[in-house]
N, CA, C and O atoms as a Maestro MAE file, in Angstrom:
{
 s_m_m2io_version
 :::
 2.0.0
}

f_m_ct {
 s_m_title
 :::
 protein
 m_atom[304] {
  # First column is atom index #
  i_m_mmod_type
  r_m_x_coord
  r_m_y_coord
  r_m_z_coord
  i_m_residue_number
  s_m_chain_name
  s_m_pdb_residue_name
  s_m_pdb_atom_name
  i_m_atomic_number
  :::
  1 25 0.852 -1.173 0.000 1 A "UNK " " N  " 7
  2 3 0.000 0.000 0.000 1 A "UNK " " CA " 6
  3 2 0.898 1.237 0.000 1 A "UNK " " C  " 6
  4 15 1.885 1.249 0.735 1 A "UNK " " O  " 8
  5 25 0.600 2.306 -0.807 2 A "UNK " " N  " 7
  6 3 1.212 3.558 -0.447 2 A "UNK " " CA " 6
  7 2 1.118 4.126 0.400 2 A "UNK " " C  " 6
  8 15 0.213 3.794 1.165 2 A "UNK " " O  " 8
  9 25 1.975 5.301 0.770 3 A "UNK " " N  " 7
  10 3 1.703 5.956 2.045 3 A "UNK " " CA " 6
  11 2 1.045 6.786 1.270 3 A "UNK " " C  " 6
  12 15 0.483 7.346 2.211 3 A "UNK " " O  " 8
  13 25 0.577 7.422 0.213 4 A "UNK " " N  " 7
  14 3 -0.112 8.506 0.330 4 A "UNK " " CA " 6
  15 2 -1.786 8.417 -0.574 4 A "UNK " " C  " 6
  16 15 -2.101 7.320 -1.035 4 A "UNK " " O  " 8
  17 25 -2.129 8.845 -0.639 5 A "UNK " " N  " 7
  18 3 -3.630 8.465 -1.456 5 A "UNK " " CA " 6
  19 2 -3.843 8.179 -2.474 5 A "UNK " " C  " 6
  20 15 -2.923 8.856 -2.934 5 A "UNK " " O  " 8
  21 25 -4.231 7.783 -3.248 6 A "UNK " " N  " 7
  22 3 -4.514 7.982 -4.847 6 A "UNK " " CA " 6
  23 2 -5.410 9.140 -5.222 6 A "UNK " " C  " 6
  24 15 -5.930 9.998 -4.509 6 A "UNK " " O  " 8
  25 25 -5.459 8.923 -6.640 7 A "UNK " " N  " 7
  26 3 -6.292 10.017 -6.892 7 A "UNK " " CA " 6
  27 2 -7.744 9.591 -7.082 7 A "UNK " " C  " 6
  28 15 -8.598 10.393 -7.459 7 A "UNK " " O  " 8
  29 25 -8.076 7.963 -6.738 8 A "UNK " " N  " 7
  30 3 -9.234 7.616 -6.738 8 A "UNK " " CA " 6
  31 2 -9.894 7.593 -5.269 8 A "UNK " " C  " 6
  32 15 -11.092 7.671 -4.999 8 A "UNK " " O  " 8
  33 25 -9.257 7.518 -4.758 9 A "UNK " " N  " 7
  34 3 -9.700 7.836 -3.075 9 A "UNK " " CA " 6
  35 2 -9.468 9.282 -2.745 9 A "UNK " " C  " 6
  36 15 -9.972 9.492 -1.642 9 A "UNK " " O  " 8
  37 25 -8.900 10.400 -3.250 10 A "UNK " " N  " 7
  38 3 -8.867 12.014 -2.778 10 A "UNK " " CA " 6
  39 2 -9.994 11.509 -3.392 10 A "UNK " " C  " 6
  40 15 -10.893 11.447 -2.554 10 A "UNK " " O  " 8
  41 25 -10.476 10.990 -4.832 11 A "UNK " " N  " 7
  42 3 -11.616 11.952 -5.196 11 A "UNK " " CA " 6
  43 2 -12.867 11.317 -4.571 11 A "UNK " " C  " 6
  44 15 -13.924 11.947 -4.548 11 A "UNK " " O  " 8
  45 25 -12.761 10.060 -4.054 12 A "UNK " " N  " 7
  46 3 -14.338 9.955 -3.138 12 A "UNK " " CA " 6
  47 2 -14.047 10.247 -2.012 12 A "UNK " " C  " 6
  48 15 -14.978 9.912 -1.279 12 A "UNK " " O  " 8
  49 25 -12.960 10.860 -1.268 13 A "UNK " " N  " 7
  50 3 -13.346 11.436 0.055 13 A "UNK " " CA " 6
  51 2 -13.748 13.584 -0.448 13 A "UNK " " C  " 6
  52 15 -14.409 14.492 0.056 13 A "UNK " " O  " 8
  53 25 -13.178 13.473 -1.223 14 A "UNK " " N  " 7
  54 3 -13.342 14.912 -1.311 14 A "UNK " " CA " 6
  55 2 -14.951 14.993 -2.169 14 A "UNK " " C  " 6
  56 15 -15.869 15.565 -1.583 14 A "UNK " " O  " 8
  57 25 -15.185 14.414 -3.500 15 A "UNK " " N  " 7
  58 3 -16.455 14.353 -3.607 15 A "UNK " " CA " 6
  59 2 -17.141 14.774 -5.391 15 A "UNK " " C  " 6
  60 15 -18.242 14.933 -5.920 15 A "UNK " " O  " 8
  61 25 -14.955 14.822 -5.983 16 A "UNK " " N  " 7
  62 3 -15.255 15.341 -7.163 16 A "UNK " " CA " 6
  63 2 -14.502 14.529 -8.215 16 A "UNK " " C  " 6
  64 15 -14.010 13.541 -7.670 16 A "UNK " " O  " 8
  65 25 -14.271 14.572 -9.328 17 A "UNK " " N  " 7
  66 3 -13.782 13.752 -10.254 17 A "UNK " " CA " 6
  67 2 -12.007 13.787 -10.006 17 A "UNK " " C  " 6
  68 15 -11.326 14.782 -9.762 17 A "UNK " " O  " 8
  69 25 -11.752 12.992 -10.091 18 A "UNK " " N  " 7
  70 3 -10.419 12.249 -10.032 18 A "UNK " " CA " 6
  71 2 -9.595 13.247 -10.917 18 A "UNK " " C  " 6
  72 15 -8.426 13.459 -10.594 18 A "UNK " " O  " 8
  73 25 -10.001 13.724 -11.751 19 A "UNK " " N  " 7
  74 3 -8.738 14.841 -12.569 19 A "UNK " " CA " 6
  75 2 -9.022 16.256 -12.342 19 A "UNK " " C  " 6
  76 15 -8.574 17.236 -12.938 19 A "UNK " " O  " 8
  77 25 -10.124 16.159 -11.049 20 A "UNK " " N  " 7
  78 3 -10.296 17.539 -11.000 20 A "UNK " " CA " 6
  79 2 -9.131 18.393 -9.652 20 A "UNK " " C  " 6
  80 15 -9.587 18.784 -8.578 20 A "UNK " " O  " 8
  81 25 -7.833 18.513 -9.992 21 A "UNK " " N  " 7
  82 3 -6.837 18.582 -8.816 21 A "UNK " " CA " 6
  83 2 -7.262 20.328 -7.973 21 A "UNK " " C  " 6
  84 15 -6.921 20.716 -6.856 21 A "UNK " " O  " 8
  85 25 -8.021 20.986 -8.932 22 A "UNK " " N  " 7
  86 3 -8.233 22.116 -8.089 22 A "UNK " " CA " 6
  87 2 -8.953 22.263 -7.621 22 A "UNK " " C  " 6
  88 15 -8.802 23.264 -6.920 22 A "UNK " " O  " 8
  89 25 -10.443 21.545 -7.444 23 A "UNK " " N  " 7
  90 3 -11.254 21.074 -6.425 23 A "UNK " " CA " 6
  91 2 -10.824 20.219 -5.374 23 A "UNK " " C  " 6
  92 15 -11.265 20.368 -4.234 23 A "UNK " " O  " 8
  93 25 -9.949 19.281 -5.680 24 A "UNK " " N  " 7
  94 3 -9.572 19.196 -4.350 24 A "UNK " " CA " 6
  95 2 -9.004 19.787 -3.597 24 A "UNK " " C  " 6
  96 15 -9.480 19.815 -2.462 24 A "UNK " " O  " 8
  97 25 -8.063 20.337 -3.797 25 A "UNK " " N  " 7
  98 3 -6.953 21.668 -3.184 25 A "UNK " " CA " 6
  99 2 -7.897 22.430 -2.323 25 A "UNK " " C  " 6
  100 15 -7.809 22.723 -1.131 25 A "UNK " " O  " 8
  101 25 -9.045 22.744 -3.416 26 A "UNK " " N  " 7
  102 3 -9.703 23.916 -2.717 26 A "UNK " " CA " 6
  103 2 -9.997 23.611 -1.762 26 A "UNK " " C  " 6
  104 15 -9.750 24.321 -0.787 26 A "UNK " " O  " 8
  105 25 -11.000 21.785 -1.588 27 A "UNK " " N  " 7
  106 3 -11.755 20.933 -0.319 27 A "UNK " " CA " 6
  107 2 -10.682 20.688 0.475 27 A "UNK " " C  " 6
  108 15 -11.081 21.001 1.597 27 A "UNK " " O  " 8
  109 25 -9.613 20.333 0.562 28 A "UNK " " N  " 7
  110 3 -8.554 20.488 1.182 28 A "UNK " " CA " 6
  111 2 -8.166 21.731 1.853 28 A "UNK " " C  " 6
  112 15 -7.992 21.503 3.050 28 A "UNK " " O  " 8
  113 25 -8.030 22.552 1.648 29 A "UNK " " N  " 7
  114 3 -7.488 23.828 2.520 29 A "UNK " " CA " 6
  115 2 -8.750 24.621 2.913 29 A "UNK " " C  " 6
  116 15 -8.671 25.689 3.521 29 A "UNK " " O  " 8
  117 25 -9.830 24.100 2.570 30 A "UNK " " N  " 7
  118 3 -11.415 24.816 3.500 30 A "UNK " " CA " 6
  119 2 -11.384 23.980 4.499 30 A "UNK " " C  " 6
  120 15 -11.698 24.439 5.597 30 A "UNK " " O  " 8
  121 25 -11.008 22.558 4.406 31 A "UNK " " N  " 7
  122 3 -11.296 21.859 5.406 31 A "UNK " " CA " 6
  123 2 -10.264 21.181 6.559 31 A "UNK " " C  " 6
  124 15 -10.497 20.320 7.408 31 A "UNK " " O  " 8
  125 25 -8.817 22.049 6.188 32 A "UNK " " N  " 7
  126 3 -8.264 22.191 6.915 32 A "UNK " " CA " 6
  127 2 -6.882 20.914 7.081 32 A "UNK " " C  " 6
  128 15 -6.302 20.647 8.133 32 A "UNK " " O  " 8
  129 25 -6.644 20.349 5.848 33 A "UNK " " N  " 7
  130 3 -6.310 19.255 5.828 33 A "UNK " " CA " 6
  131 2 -4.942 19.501 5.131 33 A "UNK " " C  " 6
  132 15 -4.855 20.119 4.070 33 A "UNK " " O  " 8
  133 25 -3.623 18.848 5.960 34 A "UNK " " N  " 7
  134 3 -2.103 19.492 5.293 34 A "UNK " " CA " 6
  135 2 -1.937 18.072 4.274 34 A "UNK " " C  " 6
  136 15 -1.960 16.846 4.382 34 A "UNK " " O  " 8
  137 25 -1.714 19.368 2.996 35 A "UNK " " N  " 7
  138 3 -1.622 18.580 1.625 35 A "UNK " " CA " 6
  139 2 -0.128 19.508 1.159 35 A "UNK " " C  " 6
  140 15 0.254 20.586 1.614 35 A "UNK " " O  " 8
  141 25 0.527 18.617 0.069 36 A "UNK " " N  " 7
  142 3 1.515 19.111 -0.894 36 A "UNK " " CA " 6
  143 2 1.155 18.937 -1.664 36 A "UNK " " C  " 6
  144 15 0.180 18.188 -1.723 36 A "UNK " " O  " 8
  145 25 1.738 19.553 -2.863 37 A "UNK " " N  " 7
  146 3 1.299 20.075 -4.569 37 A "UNK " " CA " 6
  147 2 2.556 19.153 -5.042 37 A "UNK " " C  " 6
  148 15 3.711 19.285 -4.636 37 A "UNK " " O  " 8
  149 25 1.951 17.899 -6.271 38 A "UNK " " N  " 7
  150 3 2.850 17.508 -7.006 38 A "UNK " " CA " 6
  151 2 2.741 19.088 -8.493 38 A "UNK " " C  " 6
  152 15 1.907 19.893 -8.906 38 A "UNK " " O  " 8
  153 25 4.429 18.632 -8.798 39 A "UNK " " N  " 7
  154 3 4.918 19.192 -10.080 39 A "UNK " " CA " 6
  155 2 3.555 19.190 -11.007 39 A "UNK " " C  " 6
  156 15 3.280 20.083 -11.808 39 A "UNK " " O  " 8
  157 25 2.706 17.951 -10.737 40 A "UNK " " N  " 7
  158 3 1.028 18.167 -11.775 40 A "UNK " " CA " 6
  159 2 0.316 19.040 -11.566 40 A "UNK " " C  " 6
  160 15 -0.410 19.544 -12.422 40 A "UNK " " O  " 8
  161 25 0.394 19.436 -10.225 41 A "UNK " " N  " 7
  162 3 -0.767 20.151 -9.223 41 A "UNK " " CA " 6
  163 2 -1.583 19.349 -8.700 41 A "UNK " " C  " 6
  164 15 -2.607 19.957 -8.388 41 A "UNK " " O  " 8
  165 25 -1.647 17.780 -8.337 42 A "UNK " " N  " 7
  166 3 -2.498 16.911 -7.713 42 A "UNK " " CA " 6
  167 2 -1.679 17.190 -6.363 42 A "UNK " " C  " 6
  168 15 -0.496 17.177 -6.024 42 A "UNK " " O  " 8
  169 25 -2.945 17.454 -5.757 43 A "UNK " " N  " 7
  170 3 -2.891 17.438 -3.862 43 A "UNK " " CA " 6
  171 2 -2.175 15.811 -3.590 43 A "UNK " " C  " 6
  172 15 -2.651 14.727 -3.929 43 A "UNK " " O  " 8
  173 25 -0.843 16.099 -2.841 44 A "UNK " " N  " 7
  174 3 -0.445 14.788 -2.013 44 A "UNK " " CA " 6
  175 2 -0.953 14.686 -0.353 44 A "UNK " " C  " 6
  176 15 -0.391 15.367 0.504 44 A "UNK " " O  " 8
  177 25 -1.956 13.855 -0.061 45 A "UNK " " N  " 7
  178 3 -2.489 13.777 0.984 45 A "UNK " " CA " 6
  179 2 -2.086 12.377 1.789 45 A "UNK " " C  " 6
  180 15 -2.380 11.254 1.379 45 A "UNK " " O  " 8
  181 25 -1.188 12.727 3.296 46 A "UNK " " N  " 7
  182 3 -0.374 11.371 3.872 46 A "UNK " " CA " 6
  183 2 -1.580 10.247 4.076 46 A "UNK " " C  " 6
  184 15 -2.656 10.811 4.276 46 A "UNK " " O  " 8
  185 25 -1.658 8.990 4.076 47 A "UNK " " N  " 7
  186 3 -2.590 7.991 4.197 47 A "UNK " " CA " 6
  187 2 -2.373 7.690 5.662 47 A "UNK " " C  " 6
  188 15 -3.139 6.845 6.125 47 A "UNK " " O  " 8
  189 25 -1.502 8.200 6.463 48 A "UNK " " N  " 7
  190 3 -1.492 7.793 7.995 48 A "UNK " " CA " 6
  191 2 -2.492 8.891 8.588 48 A "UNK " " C  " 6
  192 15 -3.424 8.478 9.278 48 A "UNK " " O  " 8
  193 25 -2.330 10.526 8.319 49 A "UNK " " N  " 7
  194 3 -2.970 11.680 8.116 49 A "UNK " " CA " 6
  195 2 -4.461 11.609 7.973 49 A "UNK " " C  " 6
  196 15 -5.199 12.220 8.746 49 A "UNK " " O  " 8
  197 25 -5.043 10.643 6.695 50 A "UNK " " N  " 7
  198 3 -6.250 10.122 6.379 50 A "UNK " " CA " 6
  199 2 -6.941 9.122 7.335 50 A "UNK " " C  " 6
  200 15 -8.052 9.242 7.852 50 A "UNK " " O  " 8
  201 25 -6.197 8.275 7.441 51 A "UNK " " N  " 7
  202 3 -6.604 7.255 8.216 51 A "UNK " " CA " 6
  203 2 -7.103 7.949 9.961 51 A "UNK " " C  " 6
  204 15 -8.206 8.015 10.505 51 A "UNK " " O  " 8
  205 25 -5.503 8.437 10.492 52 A "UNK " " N  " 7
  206 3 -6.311 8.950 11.828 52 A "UNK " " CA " 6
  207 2 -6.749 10.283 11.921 52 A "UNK " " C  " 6
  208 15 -6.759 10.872 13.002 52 A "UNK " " O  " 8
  209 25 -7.139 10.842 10.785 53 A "UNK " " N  " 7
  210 3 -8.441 12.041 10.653 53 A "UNK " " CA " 6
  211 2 -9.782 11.207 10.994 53 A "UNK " " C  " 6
  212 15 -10.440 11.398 12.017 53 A "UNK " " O  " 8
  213 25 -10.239 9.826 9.553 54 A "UNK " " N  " 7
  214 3 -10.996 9.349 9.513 54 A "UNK " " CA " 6
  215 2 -11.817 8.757 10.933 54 A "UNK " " C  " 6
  216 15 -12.964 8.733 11.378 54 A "UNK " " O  " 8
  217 25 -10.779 8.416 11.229 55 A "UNK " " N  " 7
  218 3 -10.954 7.316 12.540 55 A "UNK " " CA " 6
  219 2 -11.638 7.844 13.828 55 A "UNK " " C  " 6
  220 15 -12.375 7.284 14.640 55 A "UNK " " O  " 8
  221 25 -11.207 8.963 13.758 56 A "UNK " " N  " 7
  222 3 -11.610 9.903 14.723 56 A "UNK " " CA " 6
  223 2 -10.506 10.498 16.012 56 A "UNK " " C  " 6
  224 15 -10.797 11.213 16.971 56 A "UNK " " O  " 8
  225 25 -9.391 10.013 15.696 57 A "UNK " " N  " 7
  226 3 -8.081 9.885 16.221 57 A "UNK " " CA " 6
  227 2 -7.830 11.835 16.257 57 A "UNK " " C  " 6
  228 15 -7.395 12.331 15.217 57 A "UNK " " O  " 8
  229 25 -8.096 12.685 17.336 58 A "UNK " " N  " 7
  230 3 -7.560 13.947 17.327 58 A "UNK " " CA " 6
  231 2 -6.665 14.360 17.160 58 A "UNK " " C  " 6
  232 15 -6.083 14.396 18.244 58 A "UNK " " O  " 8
  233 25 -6.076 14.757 16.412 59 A "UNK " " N  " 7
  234 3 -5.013 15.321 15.753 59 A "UNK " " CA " 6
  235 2 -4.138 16.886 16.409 59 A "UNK " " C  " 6
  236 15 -4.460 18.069 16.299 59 A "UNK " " O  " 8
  237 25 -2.600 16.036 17.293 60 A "UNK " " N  " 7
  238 3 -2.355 17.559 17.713 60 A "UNK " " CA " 6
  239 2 -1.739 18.512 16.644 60 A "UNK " " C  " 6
  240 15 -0.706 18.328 16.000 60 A "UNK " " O  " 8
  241 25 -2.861 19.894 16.581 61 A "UNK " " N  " 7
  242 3 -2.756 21.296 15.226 61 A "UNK " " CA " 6
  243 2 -1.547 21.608 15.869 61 A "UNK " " C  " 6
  244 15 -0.741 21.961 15.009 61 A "UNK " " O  " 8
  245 25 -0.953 21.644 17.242 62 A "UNK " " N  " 7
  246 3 0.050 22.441 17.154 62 A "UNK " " CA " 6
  247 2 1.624 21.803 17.208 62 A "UNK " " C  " 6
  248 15 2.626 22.425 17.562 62 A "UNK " " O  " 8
  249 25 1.565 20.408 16.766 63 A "UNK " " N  " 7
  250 3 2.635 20.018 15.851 63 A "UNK " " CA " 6
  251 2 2.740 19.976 14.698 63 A "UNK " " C  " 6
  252 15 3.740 19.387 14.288 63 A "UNK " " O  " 8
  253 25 1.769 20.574 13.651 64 A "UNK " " N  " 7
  254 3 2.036 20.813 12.896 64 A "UNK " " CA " 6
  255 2 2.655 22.448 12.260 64 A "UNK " " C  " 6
  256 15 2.063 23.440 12.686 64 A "UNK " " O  " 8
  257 25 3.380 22.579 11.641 65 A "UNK " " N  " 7
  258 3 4.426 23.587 11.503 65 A "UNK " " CA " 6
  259 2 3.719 24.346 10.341 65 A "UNK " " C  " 6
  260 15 3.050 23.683 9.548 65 A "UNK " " O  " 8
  261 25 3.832 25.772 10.181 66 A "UNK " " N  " 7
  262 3 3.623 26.226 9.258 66 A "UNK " " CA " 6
  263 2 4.644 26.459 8.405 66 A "UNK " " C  " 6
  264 15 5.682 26.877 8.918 66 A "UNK " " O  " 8
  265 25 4.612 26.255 6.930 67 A "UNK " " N  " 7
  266 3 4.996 26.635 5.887 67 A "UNK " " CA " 6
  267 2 5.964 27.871 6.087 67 A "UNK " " C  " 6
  268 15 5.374 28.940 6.245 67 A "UNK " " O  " 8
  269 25 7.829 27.929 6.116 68 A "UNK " " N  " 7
  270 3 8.134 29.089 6.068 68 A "UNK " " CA " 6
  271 2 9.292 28.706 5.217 68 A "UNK " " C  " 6
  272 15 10.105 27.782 5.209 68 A "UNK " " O  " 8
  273 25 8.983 30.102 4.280 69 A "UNK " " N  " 7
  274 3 10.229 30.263 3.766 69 A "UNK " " CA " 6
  275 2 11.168 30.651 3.561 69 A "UNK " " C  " 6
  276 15 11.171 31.755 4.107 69 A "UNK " " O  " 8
  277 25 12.343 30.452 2.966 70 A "UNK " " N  " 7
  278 3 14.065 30.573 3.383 70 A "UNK " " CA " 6
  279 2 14.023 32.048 3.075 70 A "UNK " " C  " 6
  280 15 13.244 32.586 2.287 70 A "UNK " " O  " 8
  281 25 14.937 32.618 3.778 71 A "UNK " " N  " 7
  282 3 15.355 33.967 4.158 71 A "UNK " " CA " 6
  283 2 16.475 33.840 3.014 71 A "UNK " " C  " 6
  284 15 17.661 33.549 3.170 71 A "UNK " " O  " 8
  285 25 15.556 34.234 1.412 72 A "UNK " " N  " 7
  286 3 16.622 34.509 -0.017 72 A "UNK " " CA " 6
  287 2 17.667 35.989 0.216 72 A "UNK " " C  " 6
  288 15 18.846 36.162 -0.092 72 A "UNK " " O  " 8
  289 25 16.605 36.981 0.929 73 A "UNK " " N  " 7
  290 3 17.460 38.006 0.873 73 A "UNK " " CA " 6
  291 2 19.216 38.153 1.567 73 A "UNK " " C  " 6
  292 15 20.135 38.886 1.203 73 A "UNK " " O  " 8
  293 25 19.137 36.912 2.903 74 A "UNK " " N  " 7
  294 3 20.164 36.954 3.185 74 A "UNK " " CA " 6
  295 2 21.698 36.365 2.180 74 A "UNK " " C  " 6
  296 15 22.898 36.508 2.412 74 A "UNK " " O  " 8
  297 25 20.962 35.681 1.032 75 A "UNK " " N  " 7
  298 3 22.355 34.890 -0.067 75 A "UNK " " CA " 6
  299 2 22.367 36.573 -0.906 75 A "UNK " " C  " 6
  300 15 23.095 36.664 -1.895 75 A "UNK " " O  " 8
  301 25 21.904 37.291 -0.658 76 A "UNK " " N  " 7
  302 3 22.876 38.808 -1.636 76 A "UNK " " CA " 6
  303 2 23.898 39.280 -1.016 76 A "UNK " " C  " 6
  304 15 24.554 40.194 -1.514 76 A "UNK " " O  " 8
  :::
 }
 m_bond[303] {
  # First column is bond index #
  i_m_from
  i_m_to
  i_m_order
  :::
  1 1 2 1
  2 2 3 1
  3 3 4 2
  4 3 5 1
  5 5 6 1
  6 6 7 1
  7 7 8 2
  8 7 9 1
  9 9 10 1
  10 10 11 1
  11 11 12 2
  12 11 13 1
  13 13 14 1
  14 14 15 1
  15 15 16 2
  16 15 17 1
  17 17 18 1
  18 18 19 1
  19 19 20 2
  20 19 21 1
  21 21 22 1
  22 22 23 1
  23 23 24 2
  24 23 25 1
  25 25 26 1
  26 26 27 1
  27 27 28 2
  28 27 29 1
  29 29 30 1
  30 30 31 1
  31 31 32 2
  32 31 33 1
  33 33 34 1
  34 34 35 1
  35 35 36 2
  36 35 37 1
  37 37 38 1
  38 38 39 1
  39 39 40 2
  40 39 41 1
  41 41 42 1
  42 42 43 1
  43 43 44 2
  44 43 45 1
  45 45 46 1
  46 46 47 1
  47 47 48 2
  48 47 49 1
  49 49 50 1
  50 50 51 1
  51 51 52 2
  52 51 53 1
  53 53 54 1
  54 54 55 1
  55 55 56 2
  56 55 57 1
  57 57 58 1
  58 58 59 1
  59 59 60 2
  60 59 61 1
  61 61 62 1
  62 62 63 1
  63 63 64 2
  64 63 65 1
  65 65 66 1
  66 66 67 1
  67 67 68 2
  68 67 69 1
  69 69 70 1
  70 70 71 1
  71 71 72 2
  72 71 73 1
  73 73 74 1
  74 74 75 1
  75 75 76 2
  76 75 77 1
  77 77 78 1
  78 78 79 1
  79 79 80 2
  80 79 81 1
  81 81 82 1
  82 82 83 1
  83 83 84 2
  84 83 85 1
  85 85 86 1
  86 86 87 1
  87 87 88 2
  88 87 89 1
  89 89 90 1
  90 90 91 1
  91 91 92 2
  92 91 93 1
  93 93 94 1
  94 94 95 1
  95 95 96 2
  96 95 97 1
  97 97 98 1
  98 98 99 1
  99 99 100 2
  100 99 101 1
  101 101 102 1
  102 102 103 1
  103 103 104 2
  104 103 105 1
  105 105 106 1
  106 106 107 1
  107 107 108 2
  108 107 109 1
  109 109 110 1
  110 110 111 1
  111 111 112 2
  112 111 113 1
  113 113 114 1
  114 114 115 1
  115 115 116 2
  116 115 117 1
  117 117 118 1
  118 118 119 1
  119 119 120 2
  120 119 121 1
  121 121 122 1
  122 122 123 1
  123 123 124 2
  124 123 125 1
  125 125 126 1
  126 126 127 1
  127 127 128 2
  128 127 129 1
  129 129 130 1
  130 130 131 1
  131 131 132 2
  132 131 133 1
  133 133 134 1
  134 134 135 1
  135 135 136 2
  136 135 137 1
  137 137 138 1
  138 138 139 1
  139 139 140 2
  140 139 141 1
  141 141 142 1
  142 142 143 1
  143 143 144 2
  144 143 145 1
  145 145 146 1
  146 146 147 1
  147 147 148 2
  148 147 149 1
  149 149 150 1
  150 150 151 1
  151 151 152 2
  152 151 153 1
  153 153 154 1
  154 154 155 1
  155 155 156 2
  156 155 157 1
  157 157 158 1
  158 158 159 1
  159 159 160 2
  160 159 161 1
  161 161 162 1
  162 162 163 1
  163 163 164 2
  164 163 165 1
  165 165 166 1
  166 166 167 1
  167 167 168 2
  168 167 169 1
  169 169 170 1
  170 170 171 1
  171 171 172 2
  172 171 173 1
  173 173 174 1
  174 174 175 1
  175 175 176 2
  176 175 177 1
  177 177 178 1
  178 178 179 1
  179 179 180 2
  180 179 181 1
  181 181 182 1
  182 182 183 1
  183 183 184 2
  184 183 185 1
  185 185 186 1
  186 186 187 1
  187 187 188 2
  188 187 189 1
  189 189 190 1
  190 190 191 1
  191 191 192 2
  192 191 193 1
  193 193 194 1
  194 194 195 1
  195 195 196 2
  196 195 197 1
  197 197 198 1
  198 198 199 1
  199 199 200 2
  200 199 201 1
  201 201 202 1
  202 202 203 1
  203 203 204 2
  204 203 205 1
  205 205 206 1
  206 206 207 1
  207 207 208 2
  208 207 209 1
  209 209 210 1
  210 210 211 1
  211 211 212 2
  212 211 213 1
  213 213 214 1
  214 214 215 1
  215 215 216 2
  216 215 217 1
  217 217 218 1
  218 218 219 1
  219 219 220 2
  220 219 221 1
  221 221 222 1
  222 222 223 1
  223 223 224 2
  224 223 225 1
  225 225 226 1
  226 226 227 1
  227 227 228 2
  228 227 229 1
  229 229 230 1
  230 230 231 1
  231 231 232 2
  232 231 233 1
  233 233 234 1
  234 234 235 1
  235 235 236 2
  236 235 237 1
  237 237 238 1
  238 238 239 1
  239 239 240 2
  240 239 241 1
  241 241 242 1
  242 242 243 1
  243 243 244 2
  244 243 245 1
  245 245 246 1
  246 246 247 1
  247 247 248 2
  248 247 249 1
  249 249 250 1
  250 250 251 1
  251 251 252 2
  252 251 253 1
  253 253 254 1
  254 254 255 1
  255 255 256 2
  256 255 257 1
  257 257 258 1
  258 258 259 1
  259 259 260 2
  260 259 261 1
  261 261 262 1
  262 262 263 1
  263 263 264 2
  264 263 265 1
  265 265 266 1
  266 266 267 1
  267 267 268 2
  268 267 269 1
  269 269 270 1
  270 270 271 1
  271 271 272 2
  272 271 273 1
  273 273 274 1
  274 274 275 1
  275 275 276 2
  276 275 277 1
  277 277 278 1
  278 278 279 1
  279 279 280 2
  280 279 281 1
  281 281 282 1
  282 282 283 1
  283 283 284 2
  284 283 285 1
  285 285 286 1
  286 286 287 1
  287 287 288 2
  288 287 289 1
  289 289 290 1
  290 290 291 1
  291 291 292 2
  292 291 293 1
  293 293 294 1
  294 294 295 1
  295 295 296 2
  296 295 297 1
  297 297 298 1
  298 298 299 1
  299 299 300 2
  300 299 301 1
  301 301 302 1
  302 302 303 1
  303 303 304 2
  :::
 }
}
């Protein structure tokens, strides 16, 4: 099994067609769920992530890290 979803399971948990990658993105970040962007633009969503969302398993928000990025101005 993969660790991360397919695109036939994003699209029946999210609720839209399998090639539609910007509907999911969108259902994804309304609903609060940490995804990465392949080079396609298909949402990568972790299957451990899925599983204990699903399950009902509470999830601690404040280990998850926000998104920061590298300080470019300091390489001039």
């Amino acid at each position: 099994m993969n660790n991360y979803l397919s695109g036939a399971e994003l699209a029946t948990l999210v609720g839209c067609r399998e090639n539609s990658f910007a509907c999911m993105r969108r259902w994804l970040t309304r609903n609060k769920w940490p995804f990465e962007v392949s080079i396609s633009g298909f949402p990568i969503v972790g299957r451990a992530y899925h599983d204990a969302r699903m399950s009902g398993i509470a999830t601690d928000k404040s280990k998850i890290k926000a998104r920061v990025e590298p300080n470019f101005g300091a390489l001039a």
